[in-house]
C-alpha positions as a printed Julia matrix, in Angstrom:
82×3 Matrix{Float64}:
 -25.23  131.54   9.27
 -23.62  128.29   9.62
 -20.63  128.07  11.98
 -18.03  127.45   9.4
 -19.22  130.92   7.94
 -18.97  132.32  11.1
 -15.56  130.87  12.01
 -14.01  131.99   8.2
 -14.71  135.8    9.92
 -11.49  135.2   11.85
  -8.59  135.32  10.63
  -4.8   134.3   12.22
  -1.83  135.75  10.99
   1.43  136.25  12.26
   2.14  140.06  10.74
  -1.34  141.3   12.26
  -1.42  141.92  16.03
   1.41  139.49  16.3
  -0.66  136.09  15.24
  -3.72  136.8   17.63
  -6.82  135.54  16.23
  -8.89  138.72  14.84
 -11.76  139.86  13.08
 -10.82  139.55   9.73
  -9.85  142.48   7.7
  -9.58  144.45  11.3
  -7.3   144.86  14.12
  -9.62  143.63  16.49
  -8.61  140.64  18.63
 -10.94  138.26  19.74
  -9.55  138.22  22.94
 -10.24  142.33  23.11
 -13.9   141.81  21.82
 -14.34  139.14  24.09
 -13.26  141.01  26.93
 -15.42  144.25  25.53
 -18.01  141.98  26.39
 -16.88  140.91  29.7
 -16.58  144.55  30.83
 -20.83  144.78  30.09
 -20.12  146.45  26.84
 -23.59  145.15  24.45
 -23.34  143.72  20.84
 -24.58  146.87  19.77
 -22.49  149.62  21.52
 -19.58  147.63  20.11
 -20.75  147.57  16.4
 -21.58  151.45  16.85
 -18.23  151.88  18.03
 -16.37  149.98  15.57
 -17.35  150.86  12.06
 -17.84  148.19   9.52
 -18.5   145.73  12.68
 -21.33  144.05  12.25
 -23.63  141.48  14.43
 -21.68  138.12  12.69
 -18.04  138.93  13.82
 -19.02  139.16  17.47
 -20.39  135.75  17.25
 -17.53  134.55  15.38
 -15.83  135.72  18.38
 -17.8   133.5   20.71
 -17.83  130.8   18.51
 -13.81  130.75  18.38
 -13.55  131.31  21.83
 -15.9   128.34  22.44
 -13.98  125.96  20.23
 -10.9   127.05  21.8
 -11.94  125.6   25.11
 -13.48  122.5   23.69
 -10.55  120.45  24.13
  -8.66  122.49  26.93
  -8.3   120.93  30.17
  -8.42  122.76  33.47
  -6.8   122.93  36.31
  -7.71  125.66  39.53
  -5.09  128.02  40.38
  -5.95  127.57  43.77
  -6.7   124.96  46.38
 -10.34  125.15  47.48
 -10.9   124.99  51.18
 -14.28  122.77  51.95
């Protein structure tokens, strides 16, 4: 699947989970499957969970996330003692 494919699996509107990017036709937020993730849940135990999921709207997930961050600059929160 091509990434533009992947990418049209998310959708951002401002009536559904107030304008959060999700999984289109879903409730899901990218930043909740994304944090699913985080947490050690698997690809799988997440489409078993959520019916209708399937393997492409997780990586639509990563794939936003990533191009989020392309062109993000970053900063520490905290001074690192050396």
């Amino acid at each position: 699947m091509i990434e533009q494919e992947l990418l049209n699996r998310i959708s951002i509107n401002p009536k559904v989970m107030v304008g959060k990017p999700t999984i289109k036709g879903t409730r899901l937020t990218v930043e909740y499957i994304l944090n699913l993730l985080a947490h050690g849940a698997t690809v799988a135990e997440i489409i078993e969970e959520y019916e209708g999921l399937v393997e492409s709207d997780i990586r639509a997930c990563l794939l936003f996330a990533s191009r989020s961050l392309e062109s993000t600059s970053f900063m520490p929160l905290t001074a690192e003692i050396v």
